[in-house]
Every structure is written in C-alpha cells, then in structure tokens.
Short mmCIF file of the C-alpha atoms (twelve columns), coordinates in Angstrom:
data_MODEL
# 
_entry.id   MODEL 
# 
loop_
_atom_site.group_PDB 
_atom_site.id 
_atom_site.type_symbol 
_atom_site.label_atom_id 
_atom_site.label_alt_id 
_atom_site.label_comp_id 
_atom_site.label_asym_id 
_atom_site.label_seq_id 
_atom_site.Cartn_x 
_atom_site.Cartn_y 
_atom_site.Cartn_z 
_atom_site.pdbx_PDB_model_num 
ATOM 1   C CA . UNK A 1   89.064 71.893  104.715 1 
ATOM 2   C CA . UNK A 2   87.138 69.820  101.965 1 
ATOM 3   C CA . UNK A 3   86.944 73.101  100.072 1 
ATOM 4   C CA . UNK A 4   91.198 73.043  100.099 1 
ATOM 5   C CA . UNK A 5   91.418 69.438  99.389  1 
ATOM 6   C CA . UNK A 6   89.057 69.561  96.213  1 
ATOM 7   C CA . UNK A 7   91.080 72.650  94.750  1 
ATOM 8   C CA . UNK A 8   94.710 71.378  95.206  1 
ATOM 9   C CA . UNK A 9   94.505 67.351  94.651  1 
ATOM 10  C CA . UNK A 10  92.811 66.196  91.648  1 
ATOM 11  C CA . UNK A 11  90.348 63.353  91.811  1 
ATOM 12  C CA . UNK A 12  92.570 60.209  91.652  1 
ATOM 13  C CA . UNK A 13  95.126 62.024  94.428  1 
ATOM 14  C CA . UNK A 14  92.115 62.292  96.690  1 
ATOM 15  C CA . UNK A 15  91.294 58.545  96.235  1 
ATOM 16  C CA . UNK A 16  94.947 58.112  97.016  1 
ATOM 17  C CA . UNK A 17  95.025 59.631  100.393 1 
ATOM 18  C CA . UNK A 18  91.323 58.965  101.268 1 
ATOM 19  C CA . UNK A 19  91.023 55.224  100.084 1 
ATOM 20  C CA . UNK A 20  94.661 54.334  101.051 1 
ATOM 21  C CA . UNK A 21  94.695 55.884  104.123 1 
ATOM 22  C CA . UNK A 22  91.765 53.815  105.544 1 
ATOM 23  C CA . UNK A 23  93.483 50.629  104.275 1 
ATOM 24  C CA . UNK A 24  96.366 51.820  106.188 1 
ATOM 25  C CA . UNK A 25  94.879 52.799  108.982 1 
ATOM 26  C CA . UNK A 26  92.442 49.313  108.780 1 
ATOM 27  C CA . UNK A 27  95.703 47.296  108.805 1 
ATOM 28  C CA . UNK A 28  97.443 49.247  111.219 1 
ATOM 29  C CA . UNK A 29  94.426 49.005  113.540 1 
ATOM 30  C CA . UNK A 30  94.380 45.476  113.450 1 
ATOM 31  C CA . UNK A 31  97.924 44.673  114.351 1 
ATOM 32  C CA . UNK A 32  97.651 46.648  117.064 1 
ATOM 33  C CA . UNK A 33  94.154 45.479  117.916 1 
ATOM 34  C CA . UNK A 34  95.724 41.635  118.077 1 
ATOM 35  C CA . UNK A 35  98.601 42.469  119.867 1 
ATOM 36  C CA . UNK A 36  96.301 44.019  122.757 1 
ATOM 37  C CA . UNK A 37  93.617 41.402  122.851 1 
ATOM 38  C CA . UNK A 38  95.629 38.089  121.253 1 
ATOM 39  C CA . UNK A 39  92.519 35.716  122.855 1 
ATOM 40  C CA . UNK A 40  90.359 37.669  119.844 1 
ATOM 41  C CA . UNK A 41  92.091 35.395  117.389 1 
ATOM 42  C CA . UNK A 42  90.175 32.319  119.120 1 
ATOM 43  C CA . UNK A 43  86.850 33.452  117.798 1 
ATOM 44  C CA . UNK A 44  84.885 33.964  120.367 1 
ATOM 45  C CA . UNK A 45  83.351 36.835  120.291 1 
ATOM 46  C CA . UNK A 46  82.594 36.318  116.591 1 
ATOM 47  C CA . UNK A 47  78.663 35.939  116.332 1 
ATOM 48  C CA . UNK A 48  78.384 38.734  118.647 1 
ATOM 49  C CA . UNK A 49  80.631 41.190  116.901 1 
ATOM 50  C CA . UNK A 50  78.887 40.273  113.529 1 
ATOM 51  C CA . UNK A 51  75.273 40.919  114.644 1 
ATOM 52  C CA . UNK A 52  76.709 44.431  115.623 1 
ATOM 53  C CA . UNK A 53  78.815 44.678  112.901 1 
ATOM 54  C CA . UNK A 54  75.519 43.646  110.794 1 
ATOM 55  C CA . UNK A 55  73.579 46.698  112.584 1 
ATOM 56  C CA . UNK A 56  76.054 49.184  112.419 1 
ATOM 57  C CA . UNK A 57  76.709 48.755  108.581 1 
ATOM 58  C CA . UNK A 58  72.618 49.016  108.149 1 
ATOM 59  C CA . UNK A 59  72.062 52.348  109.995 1 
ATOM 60  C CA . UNK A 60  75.678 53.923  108.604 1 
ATOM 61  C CA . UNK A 61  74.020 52.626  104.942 1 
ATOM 62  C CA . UNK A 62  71.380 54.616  105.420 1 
ATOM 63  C CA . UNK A 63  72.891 57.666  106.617 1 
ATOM 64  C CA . UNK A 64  75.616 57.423  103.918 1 
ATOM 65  C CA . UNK A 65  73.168 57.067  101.428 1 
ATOM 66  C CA . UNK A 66  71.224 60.478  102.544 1 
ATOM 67  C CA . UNK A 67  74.338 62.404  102.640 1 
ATOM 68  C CA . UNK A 68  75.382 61.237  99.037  1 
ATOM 69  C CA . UNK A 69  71.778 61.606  97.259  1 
ATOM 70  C CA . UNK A 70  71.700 64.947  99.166  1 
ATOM 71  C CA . UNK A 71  74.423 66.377  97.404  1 
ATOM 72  C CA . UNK A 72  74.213 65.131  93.891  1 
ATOM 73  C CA . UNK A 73  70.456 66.492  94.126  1 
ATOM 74  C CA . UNK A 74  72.457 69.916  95.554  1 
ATOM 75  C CA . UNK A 75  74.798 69.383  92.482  1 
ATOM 76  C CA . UNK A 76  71.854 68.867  89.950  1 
ATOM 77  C CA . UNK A 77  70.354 71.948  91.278  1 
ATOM 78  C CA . UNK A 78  73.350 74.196  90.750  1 
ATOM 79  C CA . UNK A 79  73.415 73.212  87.135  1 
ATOM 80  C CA . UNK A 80  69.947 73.366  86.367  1 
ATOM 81  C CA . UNK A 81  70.084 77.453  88.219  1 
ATOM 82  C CA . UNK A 82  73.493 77.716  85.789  1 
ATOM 83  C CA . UNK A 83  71.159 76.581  82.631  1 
ATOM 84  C CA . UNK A 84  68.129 78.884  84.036  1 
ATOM 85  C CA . UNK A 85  70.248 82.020  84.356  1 
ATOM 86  C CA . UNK A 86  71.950 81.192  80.844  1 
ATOM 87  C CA . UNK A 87  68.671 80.998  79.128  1 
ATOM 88  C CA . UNK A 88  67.542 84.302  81.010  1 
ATOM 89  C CA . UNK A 89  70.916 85.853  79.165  1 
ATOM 90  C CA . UNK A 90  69.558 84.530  76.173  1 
ATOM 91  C CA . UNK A 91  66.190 85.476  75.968  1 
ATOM 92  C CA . UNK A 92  67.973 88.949  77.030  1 
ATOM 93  C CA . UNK A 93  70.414 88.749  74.349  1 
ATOM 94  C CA . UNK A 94  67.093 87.725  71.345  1 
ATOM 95  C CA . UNK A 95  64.574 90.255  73.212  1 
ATOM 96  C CA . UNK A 96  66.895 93.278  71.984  1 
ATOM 97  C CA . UNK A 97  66.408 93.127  68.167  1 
ATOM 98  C CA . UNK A 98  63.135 94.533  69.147  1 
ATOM 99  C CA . UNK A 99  64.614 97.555  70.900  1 
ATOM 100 C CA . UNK A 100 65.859 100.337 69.244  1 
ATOM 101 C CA . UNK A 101 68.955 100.024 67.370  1 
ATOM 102 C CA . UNK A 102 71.583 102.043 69.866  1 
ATOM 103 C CA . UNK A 103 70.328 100.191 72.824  1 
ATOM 104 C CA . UNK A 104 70.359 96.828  71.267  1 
ATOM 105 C CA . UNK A 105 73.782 97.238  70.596  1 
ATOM 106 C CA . UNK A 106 74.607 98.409  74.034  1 
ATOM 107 C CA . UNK A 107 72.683 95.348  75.863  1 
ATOM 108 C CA . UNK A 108 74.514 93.029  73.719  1 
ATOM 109 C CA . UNK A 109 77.712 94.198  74.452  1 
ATOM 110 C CA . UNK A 110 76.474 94.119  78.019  1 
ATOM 111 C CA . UNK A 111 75.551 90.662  78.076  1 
ATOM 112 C CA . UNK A 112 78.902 89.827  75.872  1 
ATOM 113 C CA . UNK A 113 80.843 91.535  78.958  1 
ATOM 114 C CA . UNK A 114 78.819 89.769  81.737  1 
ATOM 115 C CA . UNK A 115 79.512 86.540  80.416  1 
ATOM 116 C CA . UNK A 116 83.253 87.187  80.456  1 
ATOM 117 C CA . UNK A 117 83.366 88.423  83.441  1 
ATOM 118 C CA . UNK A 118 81.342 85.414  84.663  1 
ATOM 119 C CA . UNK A 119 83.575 82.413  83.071  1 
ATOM 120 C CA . UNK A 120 86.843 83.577  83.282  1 
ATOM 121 C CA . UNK A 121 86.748 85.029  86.306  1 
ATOM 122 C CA . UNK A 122 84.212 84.013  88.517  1 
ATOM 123 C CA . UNK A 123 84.146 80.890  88.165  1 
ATOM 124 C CA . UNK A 124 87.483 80.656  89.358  1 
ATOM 125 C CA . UNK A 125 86.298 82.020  92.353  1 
ATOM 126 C CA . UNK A 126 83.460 80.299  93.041  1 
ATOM 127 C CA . UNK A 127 85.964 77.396  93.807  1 
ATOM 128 C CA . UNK A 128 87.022 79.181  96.713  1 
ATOM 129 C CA . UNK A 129 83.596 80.540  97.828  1 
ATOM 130 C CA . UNK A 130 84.112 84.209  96.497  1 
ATOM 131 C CA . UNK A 131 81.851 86.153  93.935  1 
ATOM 132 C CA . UNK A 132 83.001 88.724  91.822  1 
ATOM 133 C CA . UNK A 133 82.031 92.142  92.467  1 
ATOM 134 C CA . UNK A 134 82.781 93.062  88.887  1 
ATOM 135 C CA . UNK A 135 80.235 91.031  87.880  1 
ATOM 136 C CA . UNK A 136 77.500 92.590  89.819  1 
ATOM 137 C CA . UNK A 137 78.806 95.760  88.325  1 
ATOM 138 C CA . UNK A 138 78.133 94.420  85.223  1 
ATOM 139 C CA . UNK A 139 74.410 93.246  86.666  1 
ATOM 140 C CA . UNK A 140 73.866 96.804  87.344  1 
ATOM 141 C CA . UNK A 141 74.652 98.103  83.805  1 
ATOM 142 C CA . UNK A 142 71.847 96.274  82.511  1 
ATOM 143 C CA . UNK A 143 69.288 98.682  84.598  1 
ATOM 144 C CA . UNK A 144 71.078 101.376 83.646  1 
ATOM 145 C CA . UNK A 145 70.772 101.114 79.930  1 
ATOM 146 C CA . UNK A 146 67.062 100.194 80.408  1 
ATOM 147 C CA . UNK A 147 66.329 102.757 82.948  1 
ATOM 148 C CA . UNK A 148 67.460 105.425 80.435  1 
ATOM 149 C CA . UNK A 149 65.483 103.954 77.630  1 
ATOM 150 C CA . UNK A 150 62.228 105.645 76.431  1 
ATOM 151 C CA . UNK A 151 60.501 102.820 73.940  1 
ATOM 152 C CA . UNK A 152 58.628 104.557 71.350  1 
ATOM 153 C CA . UNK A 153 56.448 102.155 69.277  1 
ATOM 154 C CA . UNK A 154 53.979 99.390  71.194  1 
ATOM 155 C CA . UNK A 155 56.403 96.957  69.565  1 
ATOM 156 C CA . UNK A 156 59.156 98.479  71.540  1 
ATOM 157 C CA . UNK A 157 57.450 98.918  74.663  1 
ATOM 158 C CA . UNK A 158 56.247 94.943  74.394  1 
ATOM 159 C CA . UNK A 159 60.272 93.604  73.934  1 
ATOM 160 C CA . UNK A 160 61.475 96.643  76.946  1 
ATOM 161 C CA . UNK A 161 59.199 94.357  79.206  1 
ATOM 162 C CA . UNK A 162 60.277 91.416  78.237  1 
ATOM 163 C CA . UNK A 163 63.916 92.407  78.496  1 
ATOM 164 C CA . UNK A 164 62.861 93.982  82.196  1 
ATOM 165 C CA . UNK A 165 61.295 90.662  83.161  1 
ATOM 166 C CA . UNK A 166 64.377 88.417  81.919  1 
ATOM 167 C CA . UNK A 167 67.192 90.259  83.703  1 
ATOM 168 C CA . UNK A 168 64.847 90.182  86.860  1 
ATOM 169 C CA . UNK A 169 64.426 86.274  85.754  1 
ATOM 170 C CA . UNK A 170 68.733 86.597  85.397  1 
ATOM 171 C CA . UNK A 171 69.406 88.341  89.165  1 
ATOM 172 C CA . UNK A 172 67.557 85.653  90.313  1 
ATOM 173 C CA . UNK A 173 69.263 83.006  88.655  1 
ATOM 174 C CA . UNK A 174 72.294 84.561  89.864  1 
ATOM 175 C CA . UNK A 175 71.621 84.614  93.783  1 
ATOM 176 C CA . UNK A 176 71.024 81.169  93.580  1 
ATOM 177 C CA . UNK A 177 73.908 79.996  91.537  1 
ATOM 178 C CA . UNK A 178 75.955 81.752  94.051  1 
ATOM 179 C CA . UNK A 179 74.079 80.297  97.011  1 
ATOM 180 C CA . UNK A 180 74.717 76.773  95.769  1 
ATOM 181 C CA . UNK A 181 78.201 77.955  95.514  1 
ATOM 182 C CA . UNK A 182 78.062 77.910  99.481  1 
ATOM 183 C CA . UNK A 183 76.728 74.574  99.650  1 
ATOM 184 C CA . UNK A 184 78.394 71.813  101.512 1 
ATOM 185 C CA . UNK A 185 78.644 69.363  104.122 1 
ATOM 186 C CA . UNK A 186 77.330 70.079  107.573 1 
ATOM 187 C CA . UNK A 187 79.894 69.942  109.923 1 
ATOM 188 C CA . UNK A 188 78.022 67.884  112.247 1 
ATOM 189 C CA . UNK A 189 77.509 64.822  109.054 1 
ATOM 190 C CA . UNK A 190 81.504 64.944  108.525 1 
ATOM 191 C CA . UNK A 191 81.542 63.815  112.070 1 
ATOM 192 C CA . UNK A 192 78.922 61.655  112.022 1 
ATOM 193 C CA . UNK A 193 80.507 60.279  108.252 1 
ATOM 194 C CA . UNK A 194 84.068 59.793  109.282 1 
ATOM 195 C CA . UNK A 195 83.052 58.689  113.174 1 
ATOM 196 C CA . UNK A 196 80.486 56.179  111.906 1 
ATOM 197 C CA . UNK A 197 83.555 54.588  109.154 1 
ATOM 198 C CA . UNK A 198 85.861 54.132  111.992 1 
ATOM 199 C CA . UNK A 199 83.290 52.849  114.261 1 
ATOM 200 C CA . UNK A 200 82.310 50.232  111.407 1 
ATOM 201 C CA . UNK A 201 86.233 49.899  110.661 1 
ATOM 202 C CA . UNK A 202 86.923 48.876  114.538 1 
ATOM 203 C CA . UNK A 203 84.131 46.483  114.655 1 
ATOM 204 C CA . UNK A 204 86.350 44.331  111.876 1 
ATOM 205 C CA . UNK A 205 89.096 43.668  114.380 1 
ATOM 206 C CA . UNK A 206 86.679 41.516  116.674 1 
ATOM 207 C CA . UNK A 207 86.330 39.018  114.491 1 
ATOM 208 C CA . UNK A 208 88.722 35.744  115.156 1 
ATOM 209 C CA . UNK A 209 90.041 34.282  111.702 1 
ATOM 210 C CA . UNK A 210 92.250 31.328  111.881 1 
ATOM 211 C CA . UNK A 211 93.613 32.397  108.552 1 
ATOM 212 C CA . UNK A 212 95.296 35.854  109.355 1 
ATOM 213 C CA . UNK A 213 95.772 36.936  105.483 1 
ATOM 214 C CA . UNK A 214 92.009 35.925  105.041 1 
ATOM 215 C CA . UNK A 215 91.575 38.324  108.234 1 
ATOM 216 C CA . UNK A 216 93.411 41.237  106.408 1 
ATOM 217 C CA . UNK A 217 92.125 40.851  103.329 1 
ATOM 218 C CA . UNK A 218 88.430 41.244  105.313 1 
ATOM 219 C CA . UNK A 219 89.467 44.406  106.787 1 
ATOM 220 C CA . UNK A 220 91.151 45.517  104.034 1 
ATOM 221 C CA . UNK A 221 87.794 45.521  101.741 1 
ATOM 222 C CA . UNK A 222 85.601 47.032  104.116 1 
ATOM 223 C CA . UNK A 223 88.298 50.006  104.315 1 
ATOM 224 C CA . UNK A 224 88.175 50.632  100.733 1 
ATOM 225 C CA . UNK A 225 84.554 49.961  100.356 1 
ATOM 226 C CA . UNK A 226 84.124 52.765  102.664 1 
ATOM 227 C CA . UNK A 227 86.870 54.679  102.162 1 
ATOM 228 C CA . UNK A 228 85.185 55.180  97.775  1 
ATOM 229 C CA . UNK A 229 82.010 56.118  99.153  1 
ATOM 230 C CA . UNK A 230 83.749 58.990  101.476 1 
ATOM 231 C CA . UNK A 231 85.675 59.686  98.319  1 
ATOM 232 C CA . UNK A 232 82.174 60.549  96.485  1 
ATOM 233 C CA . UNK A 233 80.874 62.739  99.342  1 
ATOM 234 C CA . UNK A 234 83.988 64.242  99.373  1 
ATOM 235 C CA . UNK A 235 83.727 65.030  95.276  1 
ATOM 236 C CA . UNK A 236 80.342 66.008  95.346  1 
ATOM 237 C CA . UNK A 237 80.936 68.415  98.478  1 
ATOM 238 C CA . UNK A 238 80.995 72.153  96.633  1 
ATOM 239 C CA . UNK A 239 79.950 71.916  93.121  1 
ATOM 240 C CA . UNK A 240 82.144 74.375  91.823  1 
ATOM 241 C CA . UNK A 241 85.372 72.969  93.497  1 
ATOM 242 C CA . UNK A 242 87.398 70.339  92.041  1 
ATOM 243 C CA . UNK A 243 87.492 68.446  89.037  1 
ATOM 244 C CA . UNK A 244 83.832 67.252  89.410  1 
ATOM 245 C CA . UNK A 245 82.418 70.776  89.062  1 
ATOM 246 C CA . UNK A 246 79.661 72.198  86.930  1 
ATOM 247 C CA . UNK A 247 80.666 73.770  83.608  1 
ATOM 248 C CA . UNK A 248 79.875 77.165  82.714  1 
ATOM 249 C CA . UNK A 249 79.675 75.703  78.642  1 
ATOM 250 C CA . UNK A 250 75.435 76.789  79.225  1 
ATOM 251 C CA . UNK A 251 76.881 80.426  78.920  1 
ATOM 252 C CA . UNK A 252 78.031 80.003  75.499  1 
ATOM 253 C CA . UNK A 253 75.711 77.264  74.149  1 
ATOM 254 C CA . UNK A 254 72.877 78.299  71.395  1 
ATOM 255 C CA . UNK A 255 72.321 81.900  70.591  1 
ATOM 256 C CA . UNK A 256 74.996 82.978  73.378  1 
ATOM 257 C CA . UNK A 257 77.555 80.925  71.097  1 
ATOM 258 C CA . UNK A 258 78.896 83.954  69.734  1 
ATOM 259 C CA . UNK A 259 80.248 85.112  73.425  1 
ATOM 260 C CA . UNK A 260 82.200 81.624  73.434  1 
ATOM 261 C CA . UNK A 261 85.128 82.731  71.793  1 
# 
C-alpha cells in the first residue's frame, strides 16, 4: 500500500491527503465527540485528560522517533551500498588498462552495458520491488570474459586479481542494494503508528474549552503536527519509491562519467 502511494502521488499530494485528512478527520471527530458527550464542554475532566494526554504524547514520541531515525539510517545505507557498488564498477572499469588489450575492451563495454541496464531500467523497477534479470545477465558476463582469460605477464596476472576481487566486491554491492530495495515498514509499526495518532487525536476531544474556535484550532494543530511526521515515515518508507528516492548519479560520477551519456 505505501509502496502504491509513493509511486502514483508526488510528495506535496501525499501531504494533501495525509495531513488534511487528519485535520478532517480531527474536526469531524470533535463535532461528533461534543454532540455525544455535550457535559465535556464544562471542563471537567480536563486535568485528567491532560496528564494522559501528557503520557500518551511521551511514549508515541518515542516510538515515532525510532521508526523515523530507523529509516533514514535504512535510507543512508542504501546510498552508501549504491556508492560502494559504483566504486567497485570503477575500480573494475581502471583495473582493465592492465589487462590485455581485447579483454579490456570487452570489460569496458561490459561495465558500459551494466550500467545501462542498471539506470534506465532497473531502477524503475526497484520502485515497485522488482530486479532486473537482464542485469544479472549482464553480472554474469563479467565471469565469463575473465574465466576465459589466460594473463600472461605478472603485471597481468596482478590487475586479473584485482578485477576478480572488485566484481566479487560489485555482486556484493548488488545483493544489498537490492535488499534495501525490500526495506520498509513493519506491518505491525503502521499499526502501532496510525493506532497510536488516533489514540493521541481522541484524547484532544476531552478537553472542555469555553472558547470552541480556540478548541478547534487545538485539535486542529495536533492533527497536522502528527499528521507531517506520518508524512516523513511515509516518504522515507522504500528508498527507491517516490520522489524522495536515492539517485543512481554514483553510476556515472568520476571515471564512470563517460557511461553518463
């Protein structure tokens, strides 16, 4: 569901719908609320209600702020394995000027097609969850070429291992850029995210305010409040769906520039 909502709305649509529809709900909660319990208005219950309200907000704080640190660390990690596997592309791409001519060539046409492969087509993917088989394919070649290579001088043989060891270093890289791809909220913290918000929404309506706008306009900010910090779980939820994604620029950045247009 978040996965959907990331790759059809853009960012400002989702704050729409998320941010206004607590507000909405907030103030149509509370009419309802008042017309069901009128004696609330009196105030009563007020000091009660705001040493809950006051313990509720502390331990939803805390579990917000978990889930929201959680997934910007996930979404740092995705594009530090994005950088890793781009530098283990170029060290690949360098490493061949030390292999013979013919298979130099070959490698770097290799990585030229990978990288293709990779932006324009994976990555569209990858908002949807998929990899691309194509691109394995193109994994594979690598082997291939080096499995059928003979080096002939010790200069040769030291650059083959090197190359060996970075496409190892690249597969690697890969797997976990496509785990991260599967990263997201556990089902069980959307329920305990959205639950705890209404929970912490309802406990607005207890309070008795003489002044019914000043009553609204209460409501009204906690709604928002935590309807924008929904909005950033939301965002940060699979970081390579929506318009807060990771780039795939690392592919074509220093001596992979070439492959960048």
């Amino acid at each position: 569901m978040n996965r959907w909502l990331l790759n059809t709305f853009s960012t400002w649509e989702l704050g729409v719908i998320v941010i206004g529809g607590f507000v909405v709900l907030a103030l149509a909660g509370l009419v309802v609320f008042q017309r069901l319990v009128p004696e609330i208005r009196k105030g009563e219950s007020n000091d009660v209600a705001g040493v809950m309200l006051g313990v509720l907000a502390a331990i939803y704080g805390i579990v917000l702020a978990f889930v929201i640190v959680s997934l910007y660390e996930d979404y740092k990690k995705t594009s530090g394995d994005i950088r890793t596997e781009a530098s283990a592309l170029s060290t690949i791409y360098r490493d061949t000027r030390g292999l013979a001519p013919p298979v130099a060539a070959k490698i770097k046409l290799e990585v030229g097609q990978y990288i293709g492969t990779v932006r324009n087509e994976e990555w569209r993917s990858l908002r949807d969850g998929r990899e691309s088989d194509r691109a394995w394919q193109e994994l594979s070649a690598f082997y291939t070429t080096l499995q059928a290579y003979e080096p002939k001088t010790t200069s040769q043989q030291a650059f083959y291992s090197e190359v060996v060891g970075r496409v190892n270093d690249l597969v690697d890289a890969r797997r976990e850029r496509l785990n991260d791809a599967e990263q997201g909220i556990p089902s069980t913290f959307e329920v305990l995210l959205v639950g705890g918000a209404l929970l912490l929404l309802g406990f607005t309506f207890l309070f008795g305010v003489g002044n019914a706008r000043l009553h609204q306009a209460m409501v009204i900010s906690v709604a928002v409040l935590l309807g924008f910090n929904l909005l950033v779980a939301l965002v940060l939820d699979y970081p390579f769906s929506g318009q807060v994604s990771v780039s795939s620029t690392p592919f074509v950045q220093g001596a992979l520039s070439i492959f960048g247009h």
